[in-house]
Steps between C-alpha positions, in 0.01 A plus 500: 500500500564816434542800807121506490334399822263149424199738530588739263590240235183321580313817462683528124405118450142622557415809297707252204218242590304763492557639143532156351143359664651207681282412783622242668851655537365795594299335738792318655692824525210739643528147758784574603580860556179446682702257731778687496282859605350283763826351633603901528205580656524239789861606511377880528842564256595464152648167416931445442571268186551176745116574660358547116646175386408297825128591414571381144637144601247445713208587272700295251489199801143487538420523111750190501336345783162519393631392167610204630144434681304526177751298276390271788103544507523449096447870488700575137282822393619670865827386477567622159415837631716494787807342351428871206503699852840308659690584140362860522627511886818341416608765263538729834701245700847461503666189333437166693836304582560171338446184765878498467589870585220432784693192625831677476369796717326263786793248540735849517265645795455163691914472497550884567194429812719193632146283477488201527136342675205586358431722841749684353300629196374813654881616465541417108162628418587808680814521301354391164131652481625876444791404216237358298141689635314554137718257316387163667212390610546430889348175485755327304730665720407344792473201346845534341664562895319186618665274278808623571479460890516204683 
């Protein structure tokens, strides 16, 4: 991204929406600087860049989420139009590391943490969870330490 704020490039994203009568992209973007304003709101100040994309990873996290639940009901039609939302939300989130660079990073934090037991894990998730906050889902993280420790 450019030195534009998330909100100001989503605000460009819509009046382009806009002008070229897409409505469900627009739709997806007036979604979000909705969730964004109201995030700010709650917050009673204006957002910094990390706050902005937190809200956009985890509307991203439900859309997948809820994906996931109609794929399971049989629910194609709704899932189509989520998986068209999760592309458009994508576009605003930083690159995802590889399961490699991922496994790289959490085997570095456990040996910099000195972990070894699975008690242990509240130590390497400290160290790990803000190195890659927006570029892996937390989840796999965890999941990723476990298997590591004993």
């Amino acid at each position: 991204m450019s030195d534009k704020t998330l909100t100001e490039k989503l605000y460009e994203e819509q009046k382009e929406a806009t002008k070229a009568k897409d409505r469900f992209r627009l739709s997806v973007i007036r979604m979000v600087r909705s969730e964004l304003q109201n995030e700010a709101i709650a917050k009673k100040a204006n957002l910094v860049a990390e706050e902005e994309l937190a809200v956009m990873a985890r509307e991203a996290k439900k859309r997948q989420e809820a994906l996931d639940e109609f794929k399971k009901a049989g629910r194609q039609d709704l899932a189509d139009d989520l998986a068209r939302e999760i592309e458009i939300l994508k576009k605003y989130l930083p690159e995802q590391l590889s399961e490699s660079e991922l496994d790289r990073m959490v085997r570095d934090a456990v040996a910099e943490s000195g972990a070894v037991y699975k008690r242990d894990m509240g130590k390497v998730m400290g160290l790990i969870m803000p190195r890659v906050k927006g570029k892996a889902d937390g989840n796999l993280v965890r999941r990723m330490v476990e298997n590591i420790l004993e």
